[in-house]
TORKOL-4160 file (C-alpha; in steps of 0.2 Angstrom, whole numbers, padded with zeros to 4 digits, m for minus):
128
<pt num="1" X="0365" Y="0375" Z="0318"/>
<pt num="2" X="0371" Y="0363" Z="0304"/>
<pt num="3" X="0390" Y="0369" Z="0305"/>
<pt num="4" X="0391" Y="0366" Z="0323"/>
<pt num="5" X="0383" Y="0349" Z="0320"/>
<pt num="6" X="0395" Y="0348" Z="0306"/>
<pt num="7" X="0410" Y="0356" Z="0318"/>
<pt num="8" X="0406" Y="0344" Z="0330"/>
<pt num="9" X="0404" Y="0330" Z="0321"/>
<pt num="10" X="0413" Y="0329" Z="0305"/>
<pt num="11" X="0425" Y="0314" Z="0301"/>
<pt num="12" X="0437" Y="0328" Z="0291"/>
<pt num="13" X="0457" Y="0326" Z="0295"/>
<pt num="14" X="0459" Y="0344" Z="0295"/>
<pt num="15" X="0445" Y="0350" Z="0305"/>
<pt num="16" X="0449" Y="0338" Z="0318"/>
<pt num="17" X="0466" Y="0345" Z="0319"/>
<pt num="18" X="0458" Y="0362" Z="0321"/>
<pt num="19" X="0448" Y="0354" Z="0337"/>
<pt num="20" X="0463" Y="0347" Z="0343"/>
<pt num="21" X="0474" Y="0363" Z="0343"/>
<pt num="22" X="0462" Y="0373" Z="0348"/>
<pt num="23" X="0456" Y="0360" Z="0364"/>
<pt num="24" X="0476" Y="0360" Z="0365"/>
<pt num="25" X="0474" Y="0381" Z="0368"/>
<pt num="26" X="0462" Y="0379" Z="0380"/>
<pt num="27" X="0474" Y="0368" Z="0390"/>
<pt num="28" X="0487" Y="0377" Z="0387"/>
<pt num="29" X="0479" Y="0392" Z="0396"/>
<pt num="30" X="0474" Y="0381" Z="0413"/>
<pt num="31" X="0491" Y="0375" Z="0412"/>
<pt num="32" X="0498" Y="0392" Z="0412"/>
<pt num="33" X="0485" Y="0398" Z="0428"/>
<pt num="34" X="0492" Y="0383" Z="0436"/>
<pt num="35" X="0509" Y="0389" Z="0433"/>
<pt num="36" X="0506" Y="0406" Z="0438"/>
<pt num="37" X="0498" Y="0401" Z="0454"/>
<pt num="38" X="0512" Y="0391" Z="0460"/>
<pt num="39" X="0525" Y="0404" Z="0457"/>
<pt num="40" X="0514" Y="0415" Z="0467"/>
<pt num="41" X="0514" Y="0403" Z="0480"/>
<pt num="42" X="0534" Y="0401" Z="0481"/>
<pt num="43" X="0536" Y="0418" Z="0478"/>
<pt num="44" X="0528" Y="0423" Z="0496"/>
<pt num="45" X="0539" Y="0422" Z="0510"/>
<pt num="46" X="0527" Y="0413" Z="0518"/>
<pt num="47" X="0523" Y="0395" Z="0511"/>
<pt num="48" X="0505" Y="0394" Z="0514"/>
<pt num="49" X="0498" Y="0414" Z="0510"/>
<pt num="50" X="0487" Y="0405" Z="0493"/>
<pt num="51" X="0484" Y="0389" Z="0494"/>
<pt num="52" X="0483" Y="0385" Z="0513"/>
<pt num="53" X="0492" Y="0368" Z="0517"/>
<pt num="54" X="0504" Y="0357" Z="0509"/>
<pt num="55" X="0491" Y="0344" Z="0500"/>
<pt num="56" X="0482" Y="0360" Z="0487"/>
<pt num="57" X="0501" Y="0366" Z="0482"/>
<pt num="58" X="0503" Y="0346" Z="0478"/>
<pt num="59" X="0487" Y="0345" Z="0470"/>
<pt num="60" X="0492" Y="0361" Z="0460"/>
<pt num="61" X="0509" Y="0354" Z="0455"/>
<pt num="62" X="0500" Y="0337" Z="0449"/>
<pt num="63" X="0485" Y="0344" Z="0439"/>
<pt num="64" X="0497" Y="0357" Z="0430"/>
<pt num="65" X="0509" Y="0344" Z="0426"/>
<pt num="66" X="0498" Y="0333" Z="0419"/>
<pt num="67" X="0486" Y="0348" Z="0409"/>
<pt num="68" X="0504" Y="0353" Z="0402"/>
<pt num="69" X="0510" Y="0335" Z="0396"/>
<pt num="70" X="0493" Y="0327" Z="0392"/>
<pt num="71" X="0484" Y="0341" Z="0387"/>
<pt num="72" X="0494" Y="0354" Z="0379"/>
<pt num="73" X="0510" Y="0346" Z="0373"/>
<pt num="74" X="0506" Y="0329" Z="0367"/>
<pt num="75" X="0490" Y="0333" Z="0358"/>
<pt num="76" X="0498" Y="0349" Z="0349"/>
<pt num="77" X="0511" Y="0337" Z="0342"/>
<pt num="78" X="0501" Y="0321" Z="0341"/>
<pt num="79" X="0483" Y="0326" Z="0338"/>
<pt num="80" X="0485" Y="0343" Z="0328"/>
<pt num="81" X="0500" Y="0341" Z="0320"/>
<pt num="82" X="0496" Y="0321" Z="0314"/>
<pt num="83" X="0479" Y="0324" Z="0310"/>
<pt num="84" X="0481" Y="0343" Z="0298"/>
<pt num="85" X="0497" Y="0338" Z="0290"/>
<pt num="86" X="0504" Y="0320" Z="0287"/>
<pt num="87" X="0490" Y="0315" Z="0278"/>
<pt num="88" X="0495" Y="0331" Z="0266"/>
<pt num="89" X="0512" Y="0326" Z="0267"/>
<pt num="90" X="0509" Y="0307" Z="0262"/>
<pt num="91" X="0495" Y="0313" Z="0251"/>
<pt num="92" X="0483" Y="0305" Z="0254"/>
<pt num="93" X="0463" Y="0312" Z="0253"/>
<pt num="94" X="0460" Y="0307" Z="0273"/>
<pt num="95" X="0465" Y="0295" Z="0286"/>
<pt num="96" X="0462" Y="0277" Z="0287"/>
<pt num="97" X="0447" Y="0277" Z="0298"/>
<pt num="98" X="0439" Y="0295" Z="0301"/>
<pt num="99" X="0427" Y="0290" Z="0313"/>
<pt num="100" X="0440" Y="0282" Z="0326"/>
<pt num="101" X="0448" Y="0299" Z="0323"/>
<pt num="102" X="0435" Y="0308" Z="0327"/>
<pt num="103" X="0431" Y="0298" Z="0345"/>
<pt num="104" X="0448" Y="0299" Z="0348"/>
<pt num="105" X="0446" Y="0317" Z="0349"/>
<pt num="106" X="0430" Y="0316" Z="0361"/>
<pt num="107" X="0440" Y="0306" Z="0372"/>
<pt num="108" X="0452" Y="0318" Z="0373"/>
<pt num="109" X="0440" Y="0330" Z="0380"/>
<pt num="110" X="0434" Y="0319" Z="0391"/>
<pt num="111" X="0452" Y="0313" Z="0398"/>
<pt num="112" X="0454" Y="0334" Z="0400"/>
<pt num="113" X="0438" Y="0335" Z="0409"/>
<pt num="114" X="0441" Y="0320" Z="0421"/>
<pt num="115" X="0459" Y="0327" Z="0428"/>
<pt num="116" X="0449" Y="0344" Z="0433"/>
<pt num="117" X="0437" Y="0333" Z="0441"/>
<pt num="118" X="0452" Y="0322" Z="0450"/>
<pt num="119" X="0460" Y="0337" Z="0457"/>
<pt num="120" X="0443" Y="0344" Z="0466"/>
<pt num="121" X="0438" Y="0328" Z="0472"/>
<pt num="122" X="0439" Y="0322" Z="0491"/>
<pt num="123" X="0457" Y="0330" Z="0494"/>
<pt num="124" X="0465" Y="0328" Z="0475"/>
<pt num="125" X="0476" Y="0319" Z="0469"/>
<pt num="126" X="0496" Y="0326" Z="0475"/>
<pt num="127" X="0509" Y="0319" Z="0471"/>
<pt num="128" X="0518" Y="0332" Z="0467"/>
């Protein structure tokens, strides 16, 4: 119980850019269902076989675009890669302030969370 508490919690650089890359993977993966489930859908002949009207393919388009960008390529470059290694690079023994870092990475979660929710909500949000 006290790793995970420590896991969870802890104001580490490193360890928080283990949660980030690994949160990162996770979005990674529901970026890629999105992307798989669209080229299905434009694969078919016809348009609406999957998804069943136009506003769930937009819904699709937007939610995958912004799990890939917001959620799997900023934070792999940003969080993961800021966090694990320019502290080593500038050597330095941690960042500036840990526990911003760390809440920083909780709100990340909870931005990820909150564009699943969006896309399920009412009709989505399709922009495309």
């Amino acid at each position: 119980m006290s790793v995970i508490l420590f896991l969870i919690s802890s104001v580490s650089h490193r360890v928080i850019g283990i949660w980030y890359f690994l949160f990162s993977v996770l979005a990674g993966f529901f970026g890629f269902v999105f992307s798989v489930c669209i080229r299905f859908e434009v694969s078919l002949v016809s348009f609406s076989v999957c998804f069943g009207d136009f506003q769930l393919y937009s819904v699709f388009v937007t939610c995958h675009g912004l799990v890939m960008i917001f959620g799997f390529v900023m934070p792999v470059v940003l969080g993961s890669f800021g966090n694990y290694f320019i502290p080593v690079f500038v050597s330095v023994c941690d960042m500036a302030l840990p526990r911003f870092n760390c809440v920083s990475l909780w709100l990340y979660f909870l931005g990820f969370s909150l564009v699943f929710v969006s896309s399920v909500v009412d009709e989505g949000i399709g922009f495309g």
